[in-house]
C-alpha positions as a Markdown table, in Angstrom:
| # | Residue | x | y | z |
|---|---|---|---|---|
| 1 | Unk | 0.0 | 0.0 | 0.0 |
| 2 | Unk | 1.5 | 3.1 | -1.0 |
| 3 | Unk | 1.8 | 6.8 | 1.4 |
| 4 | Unk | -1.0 | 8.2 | -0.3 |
| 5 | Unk | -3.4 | 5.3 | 0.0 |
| 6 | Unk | -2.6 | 5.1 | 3.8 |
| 7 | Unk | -2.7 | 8.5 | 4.2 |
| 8 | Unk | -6.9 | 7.6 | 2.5 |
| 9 | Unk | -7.4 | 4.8 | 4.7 |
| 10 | Unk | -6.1 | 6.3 | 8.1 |
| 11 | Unk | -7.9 | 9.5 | 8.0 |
| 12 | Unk | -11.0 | 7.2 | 7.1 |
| 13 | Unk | -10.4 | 5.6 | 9.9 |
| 14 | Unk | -10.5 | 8.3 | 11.8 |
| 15 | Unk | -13.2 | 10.3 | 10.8 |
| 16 | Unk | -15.1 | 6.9 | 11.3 |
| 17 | Unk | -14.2 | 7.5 | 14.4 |
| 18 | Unk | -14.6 | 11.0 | 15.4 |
| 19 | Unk | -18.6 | 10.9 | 13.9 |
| 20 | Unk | -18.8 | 7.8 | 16.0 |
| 21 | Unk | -18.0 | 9.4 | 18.8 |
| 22 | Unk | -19.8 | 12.3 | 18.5 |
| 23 | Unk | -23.0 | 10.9 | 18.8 |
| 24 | Unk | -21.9 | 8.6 | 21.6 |
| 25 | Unk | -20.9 | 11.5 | 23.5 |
| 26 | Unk | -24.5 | 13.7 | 23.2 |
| 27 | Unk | -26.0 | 10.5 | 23.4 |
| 28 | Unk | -24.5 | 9.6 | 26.9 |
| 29 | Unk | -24.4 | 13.2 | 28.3 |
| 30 | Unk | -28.7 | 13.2 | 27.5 |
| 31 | Unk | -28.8 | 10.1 | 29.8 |
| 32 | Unk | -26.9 | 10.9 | 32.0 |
| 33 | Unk | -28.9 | 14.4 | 33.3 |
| 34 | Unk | -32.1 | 12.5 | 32.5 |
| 35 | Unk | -31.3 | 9.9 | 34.4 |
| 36 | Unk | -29.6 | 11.6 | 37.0 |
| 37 | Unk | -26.0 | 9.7 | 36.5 |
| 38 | Unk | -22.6 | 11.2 | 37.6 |
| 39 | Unk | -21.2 | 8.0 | 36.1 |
| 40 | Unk | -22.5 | 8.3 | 32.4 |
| 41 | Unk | -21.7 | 11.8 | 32.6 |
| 42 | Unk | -17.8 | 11.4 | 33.0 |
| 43 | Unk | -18.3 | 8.3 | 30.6 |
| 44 | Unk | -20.3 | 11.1 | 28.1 |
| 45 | Unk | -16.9 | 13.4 | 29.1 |
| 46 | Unk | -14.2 | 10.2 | 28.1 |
| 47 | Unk | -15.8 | 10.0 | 24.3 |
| 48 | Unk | -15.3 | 13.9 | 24.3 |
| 49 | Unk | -12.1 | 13.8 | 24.8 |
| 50 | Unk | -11.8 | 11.0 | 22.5 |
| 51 | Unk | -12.5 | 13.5 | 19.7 |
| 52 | Unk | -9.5 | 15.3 | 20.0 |
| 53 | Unk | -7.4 | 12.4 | 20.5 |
| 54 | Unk | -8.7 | 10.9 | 17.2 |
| 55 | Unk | -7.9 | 14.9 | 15.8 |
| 56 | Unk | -4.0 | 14.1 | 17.1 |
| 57 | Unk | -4.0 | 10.7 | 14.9 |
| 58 | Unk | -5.0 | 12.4 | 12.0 |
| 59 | Unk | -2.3 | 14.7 | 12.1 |
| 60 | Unk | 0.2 | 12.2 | 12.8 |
| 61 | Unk | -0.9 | 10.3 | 9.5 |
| 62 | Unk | -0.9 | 13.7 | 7.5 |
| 63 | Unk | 2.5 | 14.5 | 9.4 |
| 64 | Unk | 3.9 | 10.9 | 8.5 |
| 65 | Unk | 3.6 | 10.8 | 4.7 |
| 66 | Unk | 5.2 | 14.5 | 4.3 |
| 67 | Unk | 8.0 | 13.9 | 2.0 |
| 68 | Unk | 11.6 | 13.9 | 3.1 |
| 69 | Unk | 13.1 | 17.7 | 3.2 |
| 70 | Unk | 16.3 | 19.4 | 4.4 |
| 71 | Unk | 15.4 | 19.3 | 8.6 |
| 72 | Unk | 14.4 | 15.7 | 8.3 |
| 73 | Unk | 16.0 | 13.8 | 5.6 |
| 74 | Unk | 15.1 | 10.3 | 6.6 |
| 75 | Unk | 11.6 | 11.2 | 6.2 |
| 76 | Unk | 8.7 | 12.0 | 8.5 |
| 77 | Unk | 7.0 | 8.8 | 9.9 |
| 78 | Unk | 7.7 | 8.8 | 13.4 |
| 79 | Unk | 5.6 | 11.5 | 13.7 |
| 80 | Unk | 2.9 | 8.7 | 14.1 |
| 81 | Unk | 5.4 | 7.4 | 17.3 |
| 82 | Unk | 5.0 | 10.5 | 19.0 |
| 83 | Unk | 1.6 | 10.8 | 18.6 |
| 84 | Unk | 1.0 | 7.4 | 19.6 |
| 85 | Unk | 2.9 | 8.2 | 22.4 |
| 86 | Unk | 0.8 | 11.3 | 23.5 |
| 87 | Unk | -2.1 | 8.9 | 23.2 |
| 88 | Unk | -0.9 | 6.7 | 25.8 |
| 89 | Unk | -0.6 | 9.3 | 27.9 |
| 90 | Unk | -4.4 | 10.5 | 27.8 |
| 91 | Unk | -5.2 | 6.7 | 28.4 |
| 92 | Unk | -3.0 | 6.9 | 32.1 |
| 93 | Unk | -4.2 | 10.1 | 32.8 |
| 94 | Unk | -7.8 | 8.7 | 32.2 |
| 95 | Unk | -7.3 | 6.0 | 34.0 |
| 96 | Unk | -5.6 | 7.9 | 37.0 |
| 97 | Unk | -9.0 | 10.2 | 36.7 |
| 98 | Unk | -11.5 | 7.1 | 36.6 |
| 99 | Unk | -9.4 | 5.5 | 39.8 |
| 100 | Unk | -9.1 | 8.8 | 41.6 |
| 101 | Unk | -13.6 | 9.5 | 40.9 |
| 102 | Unk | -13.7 | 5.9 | 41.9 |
| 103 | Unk | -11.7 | 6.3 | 45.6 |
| 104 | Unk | -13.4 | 9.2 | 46.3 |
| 105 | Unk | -16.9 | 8.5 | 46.2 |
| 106 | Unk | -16.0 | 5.9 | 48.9 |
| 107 | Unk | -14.0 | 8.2 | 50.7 |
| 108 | Unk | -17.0 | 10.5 | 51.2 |
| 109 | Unk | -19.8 | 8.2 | 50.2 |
| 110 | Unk | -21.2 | 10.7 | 47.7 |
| 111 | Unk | -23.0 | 8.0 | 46.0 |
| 112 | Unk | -26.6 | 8.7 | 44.1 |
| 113 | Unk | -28.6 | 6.1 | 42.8 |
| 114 | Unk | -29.2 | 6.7 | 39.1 |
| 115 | Unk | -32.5 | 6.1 | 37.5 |
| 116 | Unk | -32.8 | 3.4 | 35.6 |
| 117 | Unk | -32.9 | 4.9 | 31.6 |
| 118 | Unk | -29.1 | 5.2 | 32.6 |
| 119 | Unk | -28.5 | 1.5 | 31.6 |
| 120 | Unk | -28.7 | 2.2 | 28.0 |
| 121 | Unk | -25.9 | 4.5 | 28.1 |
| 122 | Unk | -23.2 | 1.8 | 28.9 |
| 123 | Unk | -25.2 | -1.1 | 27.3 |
| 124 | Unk | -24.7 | 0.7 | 23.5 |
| 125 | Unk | -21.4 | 2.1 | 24.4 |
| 126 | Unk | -20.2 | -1.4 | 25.3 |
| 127 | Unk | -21.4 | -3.0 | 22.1 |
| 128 | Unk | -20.2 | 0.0 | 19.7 |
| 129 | Unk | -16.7 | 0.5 | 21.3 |
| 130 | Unk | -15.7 | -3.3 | 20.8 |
| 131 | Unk | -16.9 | -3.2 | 17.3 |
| 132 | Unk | -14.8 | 0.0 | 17.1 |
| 133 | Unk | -12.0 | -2.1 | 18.7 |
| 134 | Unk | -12.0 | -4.8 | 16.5 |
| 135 | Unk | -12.2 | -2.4 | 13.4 |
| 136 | Unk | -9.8 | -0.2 | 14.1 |
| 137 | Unk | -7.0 | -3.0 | 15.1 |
| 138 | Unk | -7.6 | -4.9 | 11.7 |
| 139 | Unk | -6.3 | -1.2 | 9.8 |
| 140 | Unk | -3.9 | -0.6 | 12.7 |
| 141 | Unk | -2.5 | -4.2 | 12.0 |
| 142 | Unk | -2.6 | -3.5 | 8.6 |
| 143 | Unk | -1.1 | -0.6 | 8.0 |
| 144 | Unk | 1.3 | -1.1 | 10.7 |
| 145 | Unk | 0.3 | 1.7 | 12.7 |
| 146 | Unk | 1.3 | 2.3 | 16.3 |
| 147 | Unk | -0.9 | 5.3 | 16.4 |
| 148 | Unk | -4.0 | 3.4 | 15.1 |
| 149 | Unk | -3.3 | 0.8 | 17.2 |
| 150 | Unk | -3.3 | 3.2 | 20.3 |
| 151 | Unk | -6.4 | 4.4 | 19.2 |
| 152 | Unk | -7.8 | 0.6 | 18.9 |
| 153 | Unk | -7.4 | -0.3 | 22.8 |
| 154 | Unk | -8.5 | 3.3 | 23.7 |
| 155 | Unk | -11.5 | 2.5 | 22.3 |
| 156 | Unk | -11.6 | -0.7 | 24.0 |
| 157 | Unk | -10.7 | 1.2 | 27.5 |
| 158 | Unk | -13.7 | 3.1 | 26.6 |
| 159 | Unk | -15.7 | -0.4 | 26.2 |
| 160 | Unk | -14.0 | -1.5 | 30.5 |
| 161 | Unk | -15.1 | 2.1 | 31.7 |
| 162 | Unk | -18.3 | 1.8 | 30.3 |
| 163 | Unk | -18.8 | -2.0 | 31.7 |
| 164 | Unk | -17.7 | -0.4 | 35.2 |
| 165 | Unk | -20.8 | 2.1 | 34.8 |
| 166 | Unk | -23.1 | -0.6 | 33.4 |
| 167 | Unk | -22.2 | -2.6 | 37.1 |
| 168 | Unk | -22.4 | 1.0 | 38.9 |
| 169 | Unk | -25.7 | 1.6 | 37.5 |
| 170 | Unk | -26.9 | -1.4 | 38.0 |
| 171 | Unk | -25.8 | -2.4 | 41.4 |
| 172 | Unk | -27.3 | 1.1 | 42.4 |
| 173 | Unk | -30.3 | 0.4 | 41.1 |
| 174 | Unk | -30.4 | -2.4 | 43.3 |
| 175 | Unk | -29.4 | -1.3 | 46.9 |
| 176 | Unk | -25.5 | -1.9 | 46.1 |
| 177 | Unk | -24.3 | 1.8 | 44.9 |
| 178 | Unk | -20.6 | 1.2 | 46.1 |
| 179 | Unk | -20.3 | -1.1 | 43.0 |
| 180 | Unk | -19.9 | 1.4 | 41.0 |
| 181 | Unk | -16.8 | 3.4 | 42.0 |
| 182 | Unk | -15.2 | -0.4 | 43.2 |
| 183 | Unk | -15.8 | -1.3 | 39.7 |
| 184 | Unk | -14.0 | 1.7 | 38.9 |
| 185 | Unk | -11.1 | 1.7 | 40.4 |
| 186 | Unk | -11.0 | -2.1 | 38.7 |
| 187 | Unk | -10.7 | -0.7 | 35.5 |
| 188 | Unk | -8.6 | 1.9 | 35.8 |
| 189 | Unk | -5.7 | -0.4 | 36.7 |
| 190 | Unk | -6.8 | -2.1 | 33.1 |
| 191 | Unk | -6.4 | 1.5 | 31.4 |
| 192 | Unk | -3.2 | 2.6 | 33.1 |
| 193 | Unk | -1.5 | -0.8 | 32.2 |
| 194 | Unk | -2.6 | -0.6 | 28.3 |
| 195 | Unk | -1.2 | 3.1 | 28.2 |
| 196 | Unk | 2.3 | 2.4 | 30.0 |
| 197 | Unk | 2.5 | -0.8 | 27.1 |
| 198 | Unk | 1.7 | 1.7 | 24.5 |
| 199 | Unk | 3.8 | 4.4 | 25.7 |
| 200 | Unk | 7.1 | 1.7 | 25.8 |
| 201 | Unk | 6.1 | 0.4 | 22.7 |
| 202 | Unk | 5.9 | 4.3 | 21.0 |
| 203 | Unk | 9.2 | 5.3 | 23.0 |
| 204 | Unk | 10.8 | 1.8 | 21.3 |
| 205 | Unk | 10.0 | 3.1 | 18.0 |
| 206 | Unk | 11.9 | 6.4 | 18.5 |
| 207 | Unk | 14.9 | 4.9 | 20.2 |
| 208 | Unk | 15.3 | 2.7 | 16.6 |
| 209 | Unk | 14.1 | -0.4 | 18.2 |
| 210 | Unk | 15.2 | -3.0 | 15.9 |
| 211 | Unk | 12.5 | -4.5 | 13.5 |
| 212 | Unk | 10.5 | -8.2 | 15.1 |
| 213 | Unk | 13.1 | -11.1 | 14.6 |
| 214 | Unk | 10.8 | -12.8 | 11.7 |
| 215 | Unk | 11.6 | -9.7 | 9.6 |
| 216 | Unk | 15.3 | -9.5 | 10.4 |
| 217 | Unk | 15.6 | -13.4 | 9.5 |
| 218 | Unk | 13.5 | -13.2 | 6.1 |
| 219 | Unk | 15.6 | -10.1 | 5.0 |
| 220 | Unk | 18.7 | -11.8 | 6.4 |
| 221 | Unk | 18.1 | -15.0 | 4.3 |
| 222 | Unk | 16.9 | -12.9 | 1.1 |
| 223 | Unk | 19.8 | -11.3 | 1.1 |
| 224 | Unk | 21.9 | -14.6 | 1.6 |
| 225 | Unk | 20.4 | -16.3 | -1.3 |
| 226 | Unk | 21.1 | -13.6 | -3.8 |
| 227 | Unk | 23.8 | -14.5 | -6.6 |
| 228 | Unk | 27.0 | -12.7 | -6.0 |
| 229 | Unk | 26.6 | -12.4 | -2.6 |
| 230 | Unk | 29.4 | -15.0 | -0.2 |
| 231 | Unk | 28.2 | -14.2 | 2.9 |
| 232 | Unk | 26.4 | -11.8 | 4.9 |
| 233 | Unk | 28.9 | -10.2 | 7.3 |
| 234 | Unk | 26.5 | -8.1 | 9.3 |
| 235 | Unk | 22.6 | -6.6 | 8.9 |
| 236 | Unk | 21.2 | -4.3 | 11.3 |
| 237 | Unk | 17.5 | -2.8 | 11.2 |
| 238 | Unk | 15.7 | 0.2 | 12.9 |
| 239 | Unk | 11.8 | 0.9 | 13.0 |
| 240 | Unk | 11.0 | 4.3 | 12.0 |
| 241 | Unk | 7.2 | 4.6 | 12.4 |
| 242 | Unk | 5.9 | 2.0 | 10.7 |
| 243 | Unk | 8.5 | 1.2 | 7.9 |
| 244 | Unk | 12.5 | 0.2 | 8.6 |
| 245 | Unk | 15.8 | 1.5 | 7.7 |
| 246 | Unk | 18.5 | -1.4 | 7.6 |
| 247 | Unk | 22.3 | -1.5 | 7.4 |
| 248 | Unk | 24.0 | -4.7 | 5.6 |
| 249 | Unk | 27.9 | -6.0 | 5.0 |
| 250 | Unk | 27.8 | -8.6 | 2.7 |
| 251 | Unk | 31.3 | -10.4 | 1.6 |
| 252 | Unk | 31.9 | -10.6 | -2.6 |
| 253 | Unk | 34.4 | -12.4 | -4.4 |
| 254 | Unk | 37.8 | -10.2 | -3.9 |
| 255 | Unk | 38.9 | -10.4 | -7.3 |
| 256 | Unk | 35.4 | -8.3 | -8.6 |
| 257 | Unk | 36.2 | -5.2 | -9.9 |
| 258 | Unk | 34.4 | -2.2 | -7.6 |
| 259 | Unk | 31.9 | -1.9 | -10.6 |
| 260 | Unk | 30.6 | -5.2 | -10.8 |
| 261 | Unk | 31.0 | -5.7 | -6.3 |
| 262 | Unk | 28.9 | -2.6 | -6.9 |
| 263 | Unk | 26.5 | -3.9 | -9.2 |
| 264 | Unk | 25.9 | -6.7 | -6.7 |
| 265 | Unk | 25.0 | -4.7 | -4.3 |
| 266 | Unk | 22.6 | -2.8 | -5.9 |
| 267 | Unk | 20.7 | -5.8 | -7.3 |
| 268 | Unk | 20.6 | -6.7 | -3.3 |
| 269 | Unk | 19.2 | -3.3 | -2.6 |
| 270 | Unk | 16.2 | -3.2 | -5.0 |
| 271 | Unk | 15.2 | -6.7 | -4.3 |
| 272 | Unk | 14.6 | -5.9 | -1.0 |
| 273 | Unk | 13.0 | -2.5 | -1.6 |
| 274 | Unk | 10.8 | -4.6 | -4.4 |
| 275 | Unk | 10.1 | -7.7 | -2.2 |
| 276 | Unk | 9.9 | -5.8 | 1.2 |
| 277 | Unk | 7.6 | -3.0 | 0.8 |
| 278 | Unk | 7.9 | -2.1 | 4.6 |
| 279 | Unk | 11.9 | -1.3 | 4.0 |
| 280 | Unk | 12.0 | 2.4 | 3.4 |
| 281 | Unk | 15.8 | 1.8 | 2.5 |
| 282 | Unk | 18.9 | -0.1 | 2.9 |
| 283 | Unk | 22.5 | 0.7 | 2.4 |
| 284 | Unk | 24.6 | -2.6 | 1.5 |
| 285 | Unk | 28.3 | -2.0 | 2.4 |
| 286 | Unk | 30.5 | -4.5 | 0.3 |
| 287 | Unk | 33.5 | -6.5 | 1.9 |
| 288 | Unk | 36.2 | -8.9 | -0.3 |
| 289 | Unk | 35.8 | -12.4 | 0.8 |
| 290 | Unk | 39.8 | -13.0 | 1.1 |
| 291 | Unk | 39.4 | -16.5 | 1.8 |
| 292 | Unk | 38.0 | -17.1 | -1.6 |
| 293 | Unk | 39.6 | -19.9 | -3.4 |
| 294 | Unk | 41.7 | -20.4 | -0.3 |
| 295 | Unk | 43.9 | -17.6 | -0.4 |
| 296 | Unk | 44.7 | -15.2 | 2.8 |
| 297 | Unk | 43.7 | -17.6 | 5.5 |
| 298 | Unk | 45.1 | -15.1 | 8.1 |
| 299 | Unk | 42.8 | -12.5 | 6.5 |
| 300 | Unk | 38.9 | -13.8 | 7.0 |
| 301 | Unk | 36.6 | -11.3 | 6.9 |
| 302 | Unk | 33.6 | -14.1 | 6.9 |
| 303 | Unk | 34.3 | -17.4 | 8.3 |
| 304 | Unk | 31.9 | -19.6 | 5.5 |
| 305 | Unk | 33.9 | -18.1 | 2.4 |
| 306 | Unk | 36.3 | -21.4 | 2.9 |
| 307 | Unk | 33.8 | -23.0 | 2.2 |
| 308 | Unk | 32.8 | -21.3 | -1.3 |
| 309 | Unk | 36.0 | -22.2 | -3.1 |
């Protein structure tokens, strides 16, 4: 999938979301006056805030595509890192505020029951946040999105806080109001695990975390198969967002001349571009295999070469 169609499908995504949301959040906040529920009403202020979150992934998408310039010549696409990691900071702080709501209601025992039209604010929000879950992880997946993916469990955080109303309500409406700021305080813990995952995983990505070890072997044996190429001395990769920049020594025959060691190394180079379409780019350094033909044993830059003579 090329920038430009990501770029399409992300900001669908997205605006899937924010509309989504939108009526979610009016739809809550109505229930919850009419039905006299402080729960629904901070669940009605979660999607809210939701809105703008979904805002900050649209501009990391819009951010990520931007072509590579003078400040930032390796390109633009860990924009969607650091918004991903601003993401996972609204879901602690969220969950912090949910756990904190929850504590103190049985501090002071400030507990009203709600009436009972309040149930259908949880039940739908329940049943349209996993959907939203489960939707948004298949793009986040993929597109290979960190920022998408973010947005994926906070909607399913969204689904917990909303099942911590639904047993607040509920066990209110049935002489057991405490239930609802235990519950709570339950799922907080769930939201503030999700977003210090999310927020190591985002920080990974800008500290050039190395690609997942099944992509480092398939390029590693691509590489190794190619004609030309003796050995592969060395390959190092680096996420950035959600393609890779990788490094590579492979070992030629020493009697090449530098065009044709050259020439190898090229055809390495857009294979991989060609076969992996998640490499943004590679740069193949080329080593003489001196042991080739069993000549300058003291001199082994690769250990196999004897074995290529």
């Amino acid at each position: 999938m090329d920038v430009n169609e990501r770029l399409k499908k992300g900001n669908f995504i997205s605006l899937v979301t924010i509309v989504i949301n939108i009526i979610l959040t009016i739809f809550k906040a109505v229930l919850g006056i009419i039905g006299n529920s402080t729960a629904v009403i901070a669940d009605a202020m979660e999607s809210a805030a939701d809105i703008f979150s979904t805002f900050g992934i649209m501009l990391g998408f819009r951010i990520s595509v931007k072509p590579a310039d003078l400040d930032h010549p390796y390109g633009h696409e860990k924009a969607e890192s650091v918004f991903a990691k601003l993401l996972s900071i609204i879901l602690v702080l969220s969950g912090i505020l949910i756990g904190w709501t929850g504590l103190k209601k049985i501090l002071t025992g400030n507990i009203t029951p709600p009436e009972t039209i309040a149930l259908a604010a949880p039940v739908v929000t329940i049943l349209v946040k996993e959907w939203m879950f489960w939707y948004t992880m298949y793009y986040a997946k993929k597109l290979d999105s960190t920022a998408l993916s973010a947005n994926a469990w906070h909607h399913r955080s969204d689904g917990f806080s909303s099942i911590a109303t639904l047993i607040g309500v509920f066990g209110a409406r049935f002489g057991f109001p405490v239930l609802d700021p235990i519950a709570g305080i339950f799922v907080s813990f769930f939201i503030i695990k999700i977003g210090v995952e999310l927020y190591i995983k985002s920080v990974k990505e800008l500290m050039d975390t190395s690609a997942d070890a099944e992509t480092v072997n398939s390029i590693s044996e691509f590489i190794k198969s190619q004609e030309g190429v003796l050995e592969l001395l060395d390959l190092k990769t680096r996420k950035h967002g959600y393609l890779i920049y990788a490094d590579a020594e492979i070992c030629v025959d020493k009697n090449l001349s530098v065009y044709l060691g050259h020439e190898i190394a090229e055809k390495v180079r857009a294979g991989l571009l060609r076969f992996f379409k998640n490499i943004k780019d590679i740069n193949i350094h080329v080593n003489p295999c001196t042991f080739y033909n069993g000549k300058n044993r003291d001199d082994l830059p690769c250990e196999s070469c004897k074995n290529k003579g």
